[in-house]
Backbone as a chain_set.jsonl record, in Angstrom:
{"seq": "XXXXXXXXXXXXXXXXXXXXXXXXXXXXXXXXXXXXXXXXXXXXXXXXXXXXXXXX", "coords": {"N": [[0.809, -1.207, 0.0], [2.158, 1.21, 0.265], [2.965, 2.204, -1.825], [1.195, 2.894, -3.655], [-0.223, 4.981, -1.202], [1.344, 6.951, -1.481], [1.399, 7.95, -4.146], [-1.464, 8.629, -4.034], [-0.87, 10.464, -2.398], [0.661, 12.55, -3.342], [-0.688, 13.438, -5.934], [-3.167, 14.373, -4.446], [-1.804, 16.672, -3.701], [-0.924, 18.2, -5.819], [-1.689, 20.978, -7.872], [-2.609, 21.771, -10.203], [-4.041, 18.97, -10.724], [-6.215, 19.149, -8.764], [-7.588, 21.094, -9.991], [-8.496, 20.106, -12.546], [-10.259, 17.673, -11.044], [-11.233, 18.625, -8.776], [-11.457, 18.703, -5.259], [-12.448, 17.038, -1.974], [-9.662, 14.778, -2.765], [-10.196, 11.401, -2.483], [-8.968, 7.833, -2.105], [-9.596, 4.57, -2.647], [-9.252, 1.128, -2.318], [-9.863, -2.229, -4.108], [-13.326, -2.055, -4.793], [-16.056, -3.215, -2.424], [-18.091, -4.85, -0.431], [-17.011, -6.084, 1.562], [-14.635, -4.884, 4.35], [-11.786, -5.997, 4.382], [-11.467, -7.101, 1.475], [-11.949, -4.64, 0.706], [-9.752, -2.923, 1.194], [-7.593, -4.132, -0.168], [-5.608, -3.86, -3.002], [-5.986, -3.549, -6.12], [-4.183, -5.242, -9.018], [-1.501, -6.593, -11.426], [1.021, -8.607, -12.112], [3.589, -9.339, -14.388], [5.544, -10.657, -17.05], [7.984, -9.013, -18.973], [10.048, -8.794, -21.866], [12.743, -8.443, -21.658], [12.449, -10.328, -19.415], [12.316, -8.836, -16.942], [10.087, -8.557, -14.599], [7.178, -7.363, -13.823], [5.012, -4.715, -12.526], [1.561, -4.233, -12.282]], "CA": [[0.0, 0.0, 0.0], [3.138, 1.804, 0.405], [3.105, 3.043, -3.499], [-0.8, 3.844, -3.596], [-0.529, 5.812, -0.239], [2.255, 7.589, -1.947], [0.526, 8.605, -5.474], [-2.245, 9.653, -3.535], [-0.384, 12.221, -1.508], [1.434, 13.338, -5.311], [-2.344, 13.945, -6.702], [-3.758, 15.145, -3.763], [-0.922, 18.0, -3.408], [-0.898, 18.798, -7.6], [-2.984, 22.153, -7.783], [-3.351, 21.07, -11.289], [-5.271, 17.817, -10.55], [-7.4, 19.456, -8.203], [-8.423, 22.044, -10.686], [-9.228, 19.04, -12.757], [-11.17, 16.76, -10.368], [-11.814, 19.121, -7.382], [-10.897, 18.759, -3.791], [-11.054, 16.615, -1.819], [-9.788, 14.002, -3.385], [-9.655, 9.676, -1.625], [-8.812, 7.103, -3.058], [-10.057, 3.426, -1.907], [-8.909, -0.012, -3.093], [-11.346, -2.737, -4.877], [-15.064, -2.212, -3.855], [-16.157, -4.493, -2.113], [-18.614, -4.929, 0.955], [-16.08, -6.883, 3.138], [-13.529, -4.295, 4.235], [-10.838, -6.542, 3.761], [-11.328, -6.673, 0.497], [-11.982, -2.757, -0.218], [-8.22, -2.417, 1.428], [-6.956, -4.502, -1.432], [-5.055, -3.119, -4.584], [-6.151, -4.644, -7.901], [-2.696, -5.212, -9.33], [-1.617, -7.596, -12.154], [2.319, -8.768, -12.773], [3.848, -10.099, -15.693], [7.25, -10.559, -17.306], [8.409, -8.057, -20.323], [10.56, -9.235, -22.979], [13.953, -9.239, -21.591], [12.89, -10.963, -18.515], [11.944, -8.367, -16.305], [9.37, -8.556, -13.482], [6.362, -5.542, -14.088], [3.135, -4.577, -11.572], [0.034, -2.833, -13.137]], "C": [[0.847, 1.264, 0.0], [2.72, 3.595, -0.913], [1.944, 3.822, -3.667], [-0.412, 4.833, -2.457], [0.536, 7.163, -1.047], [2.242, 8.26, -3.325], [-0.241, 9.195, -4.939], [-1.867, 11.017, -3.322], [0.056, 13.156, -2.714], [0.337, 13.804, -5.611], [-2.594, 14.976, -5.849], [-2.99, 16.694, -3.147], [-0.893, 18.909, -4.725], [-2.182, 19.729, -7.867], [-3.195, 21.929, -9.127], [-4.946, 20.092, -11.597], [-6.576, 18.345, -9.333], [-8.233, 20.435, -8.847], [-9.223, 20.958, -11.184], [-10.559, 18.394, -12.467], [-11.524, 17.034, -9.874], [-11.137, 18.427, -6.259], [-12.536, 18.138, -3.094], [-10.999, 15.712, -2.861], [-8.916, 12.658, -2.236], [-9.218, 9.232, -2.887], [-8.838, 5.809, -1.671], [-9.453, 2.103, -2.719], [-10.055, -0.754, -3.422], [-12.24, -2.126, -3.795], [-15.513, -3.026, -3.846], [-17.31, -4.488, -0.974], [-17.823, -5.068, 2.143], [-14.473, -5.554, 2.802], [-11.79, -4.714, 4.027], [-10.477, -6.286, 2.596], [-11.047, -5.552, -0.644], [-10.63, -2.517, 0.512], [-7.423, -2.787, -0.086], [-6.945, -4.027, -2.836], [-5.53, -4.19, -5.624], [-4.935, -4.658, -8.439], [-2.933, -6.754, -10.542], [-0.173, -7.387, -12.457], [2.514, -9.673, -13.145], [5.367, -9.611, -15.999], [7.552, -9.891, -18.794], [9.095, -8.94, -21.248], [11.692, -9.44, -22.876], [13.922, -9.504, -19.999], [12.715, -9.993, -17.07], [10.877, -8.015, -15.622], [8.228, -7.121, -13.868], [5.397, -6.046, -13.13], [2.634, -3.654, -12.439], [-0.627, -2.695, -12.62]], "O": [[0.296, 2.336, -0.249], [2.473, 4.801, -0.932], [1.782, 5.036, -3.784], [-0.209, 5.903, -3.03], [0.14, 8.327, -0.989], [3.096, 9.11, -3.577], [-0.133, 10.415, -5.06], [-2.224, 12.122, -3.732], [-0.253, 14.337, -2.868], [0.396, 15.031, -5.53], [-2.409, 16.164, -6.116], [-3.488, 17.533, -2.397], [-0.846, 20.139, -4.685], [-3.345, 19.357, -8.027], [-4.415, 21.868, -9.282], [-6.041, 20.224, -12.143], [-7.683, 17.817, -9.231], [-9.375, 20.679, -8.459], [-10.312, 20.669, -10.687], [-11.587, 18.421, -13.143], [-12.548, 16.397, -9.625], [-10.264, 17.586, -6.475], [-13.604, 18.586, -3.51], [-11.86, 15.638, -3.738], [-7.869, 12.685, -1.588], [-9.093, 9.695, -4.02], [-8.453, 5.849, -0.503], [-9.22, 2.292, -3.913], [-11.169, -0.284, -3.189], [-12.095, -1.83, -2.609], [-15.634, -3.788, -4.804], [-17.082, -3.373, -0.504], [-17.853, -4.509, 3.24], [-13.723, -5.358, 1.846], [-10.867, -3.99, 3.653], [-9.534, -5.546, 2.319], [-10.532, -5.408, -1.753], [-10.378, -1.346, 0.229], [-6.861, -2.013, -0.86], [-7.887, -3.844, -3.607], [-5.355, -5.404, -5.727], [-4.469, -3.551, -8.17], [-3.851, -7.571, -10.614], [0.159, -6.316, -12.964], [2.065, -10.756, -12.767], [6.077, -8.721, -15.533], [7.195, -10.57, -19.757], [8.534, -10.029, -21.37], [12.195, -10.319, -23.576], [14.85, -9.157, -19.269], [13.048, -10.58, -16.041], [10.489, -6.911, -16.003], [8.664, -6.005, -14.148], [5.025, -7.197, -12.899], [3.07, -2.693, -13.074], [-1.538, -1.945, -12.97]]}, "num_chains": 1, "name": "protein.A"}
C-alpha cells in the first residue's frame, strides 16, 4: 500500500489535478462490501521481454 498511499499524496498536493477533479480528493482499493477486500489493490504482474518482473 506503500506506493498507492504515496501517489495519492502526489495527486492530492498537484494544484493542477485538483483544478481538474476538485478537492477533496480519496482514493479506496477494490469495492467491495467486506472491508478486507476494499483495502486490497487490484494489481496484475507479468514478465516483459527481456525478462523483467512488471506490476500494473
Amino acid at each position: 500500500y506503500k506506493i498507492f498511499g504515496k501517489a495519492l499524496k502526489r495527486i492530492q498536493n498537484d494544484s493542477q489535478v485538483k483544478v481538474r477533479i476538485g478537492s477533496p480528493i480519496t482514493g479506496y482499493g477494490q469495492e467491495s462490501r467486506n472491508r478486507a477486500a476494499r483495502q486490497r489493490i487490484q494489481h496484475r504482474t507479468w514478465t516483459d521481454e527481456d525478462r523483467v518482473e512488471r506490476v500494473e
